[in-house]
N, C-alpha and C positions, 0 to 999 in steps of 0.2 A: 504494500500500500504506500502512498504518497507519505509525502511529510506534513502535507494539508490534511488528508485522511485521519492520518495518526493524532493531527493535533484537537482534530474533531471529536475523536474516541475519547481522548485523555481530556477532555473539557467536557465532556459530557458525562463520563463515569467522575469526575469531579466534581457537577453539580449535584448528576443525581444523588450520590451518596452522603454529600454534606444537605442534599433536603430531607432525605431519608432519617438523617440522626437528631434532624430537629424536629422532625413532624412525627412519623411515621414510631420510629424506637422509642418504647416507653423505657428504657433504662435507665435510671440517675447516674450510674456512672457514668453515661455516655453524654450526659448532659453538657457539660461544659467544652467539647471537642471541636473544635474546628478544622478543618479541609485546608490546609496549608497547598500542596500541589500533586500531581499525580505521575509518574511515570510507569511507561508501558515498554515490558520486556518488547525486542524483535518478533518473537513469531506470536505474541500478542497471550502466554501465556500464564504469565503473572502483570496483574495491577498493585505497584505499590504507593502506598497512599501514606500520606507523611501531613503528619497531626499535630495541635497544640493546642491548649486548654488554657480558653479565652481567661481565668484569673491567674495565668501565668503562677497555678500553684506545683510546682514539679514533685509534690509528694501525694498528689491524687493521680499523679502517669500509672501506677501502677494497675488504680482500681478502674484508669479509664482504659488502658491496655487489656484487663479483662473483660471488658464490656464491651469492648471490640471484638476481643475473640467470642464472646458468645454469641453476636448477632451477625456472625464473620456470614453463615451461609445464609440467610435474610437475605442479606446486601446482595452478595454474588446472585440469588434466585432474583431478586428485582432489577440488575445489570444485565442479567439473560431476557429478563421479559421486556427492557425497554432500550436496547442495544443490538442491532440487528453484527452478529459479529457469527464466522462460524466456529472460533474457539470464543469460550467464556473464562477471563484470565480468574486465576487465583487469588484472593486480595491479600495482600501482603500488610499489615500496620503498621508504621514505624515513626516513633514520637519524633520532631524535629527540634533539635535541641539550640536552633540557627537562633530564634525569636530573644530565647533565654539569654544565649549567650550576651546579644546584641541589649537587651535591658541591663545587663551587669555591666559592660562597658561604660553603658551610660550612668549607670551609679555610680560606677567611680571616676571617671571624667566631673560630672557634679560635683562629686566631692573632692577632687582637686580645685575646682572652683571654689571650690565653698573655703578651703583650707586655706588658699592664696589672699581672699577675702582678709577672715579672719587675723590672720598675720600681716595684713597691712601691705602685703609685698604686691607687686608689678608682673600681672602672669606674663606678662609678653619677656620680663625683664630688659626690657627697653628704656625704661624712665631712669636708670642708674650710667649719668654719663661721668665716663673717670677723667677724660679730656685725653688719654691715651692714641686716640684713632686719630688725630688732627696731625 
């Protein structure tokens, strides 16, 4: 298939399963999941789907990882019925740790701010001329 094709399958097994876990799945664990992106093996037959949990709590991944796996063949039965494909990929769960990482960065970049702040210093260290460079 195309690379148009493909991007078609992988956007659309993307919506459907992030409408699925908001509508459709009564599981609390699965509650807070969100659809981050989807990649589709070559011969179409694993879907791996890469997830994160909208209160960015990384100690409910575990209970949301089980909650995935129990409604694993749900999903796959309702990508069969509304996904004309002639393989039906595997779905793969896999927390994406990108989001996380990228708020911790930001915590502590803040708090370099916040620390430069407080000690009255120059983040640029710019405002300290020694008349040396002249």
């Amino acid at each position: 298939m195309s690379d148009k094709s493909r991007g078609r399958i992988v956007e659309t097994i993307r919506q459907l399963v992030a409408e699925l876990l908001m509508r459709r799945v009564k599981d609390p664990r699965v509650a807070d999941v969100s659809i981050i992106r989807v990649e589709v093996s070559k011969d179409y037959s694993v879907a791996r789907i890469f997830y994160n949990l909208i209160d960015g709590d990384a100690a409910k991944a575990a209970d949301a990882a089980a909650g995935l796996d129990s409604c694993r063949g749900y999903l796959r039965a309702q990508v069969k019925k509304h996904v004309r494909m002639r393989v039906i990929p595997e779905l793969v769960f896999i927390y994406d740790v990108s989001l996380d990482r990228a708020m911790h960065i930001e915590e502590l970049i803040d708090s370099i701010h916040t620390d430069d702040e407080v000690a009255g210093g120059d983040p640029g260290g710019e405002g300290t001329d020694t008349g040396e460079d002249r």
